[in-house]
N, C-alpha and C positions, 0 to 999 in steps of 0.2 A: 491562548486559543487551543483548543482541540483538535486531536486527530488522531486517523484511526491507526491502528498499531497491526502491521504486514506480517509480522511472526504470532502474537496471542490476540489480534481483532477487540483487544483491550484500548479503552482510550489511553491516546497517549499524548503527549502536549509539546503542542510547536508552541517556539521562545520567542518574546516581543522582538525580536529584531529578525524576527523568520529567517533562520541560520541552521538552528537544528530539530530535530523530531528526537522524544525522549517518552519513554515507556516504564512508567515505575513499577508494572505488574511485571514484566520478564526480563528488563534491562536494557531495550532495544535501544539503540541511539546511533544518527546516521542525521549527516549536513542534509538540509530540506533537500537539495538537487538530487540527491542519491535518495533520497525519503521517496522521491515524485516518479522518479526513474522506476524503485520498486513496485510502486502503487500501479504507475503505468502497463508494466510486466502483468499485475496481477489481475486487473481488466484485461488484457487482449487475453492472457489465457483462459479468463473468467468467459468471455464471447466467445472463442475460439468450443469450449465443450458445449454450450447451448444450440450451435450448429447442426444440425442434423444432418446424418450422412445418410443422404439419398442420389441412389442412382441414376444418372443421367440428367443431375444438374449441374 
């Protein structure tokens, strides 16, 4: 299965027993929990700058 790669946005490929995420364009490799954790990080700060700061909301 695929998936997307948090350091080069390269795919990168989760292993049939969804254990690890592995990246053969930069090396990346991290157990799927810690893969989900990063991805997670990288939506809420992906949300976090599409917020607009306006005042008095």
């Amino acid at each position: 299965m695929n998936a997307k790669c948090p350091e080069c946005s390269g795919v990168a490929t989760l292993d049939d027993e969804i254990t690890s995420v592995r990246c053969p364009h930069c090396g990346f490799e991290k157990g799927y929990e810690e893969y989900l954790e990063i991805m997670k990080d990288l939506a809420v700060n992906m949300a976090t700058d599409y917020i607009p700061d306006r005042p008095g909301l």
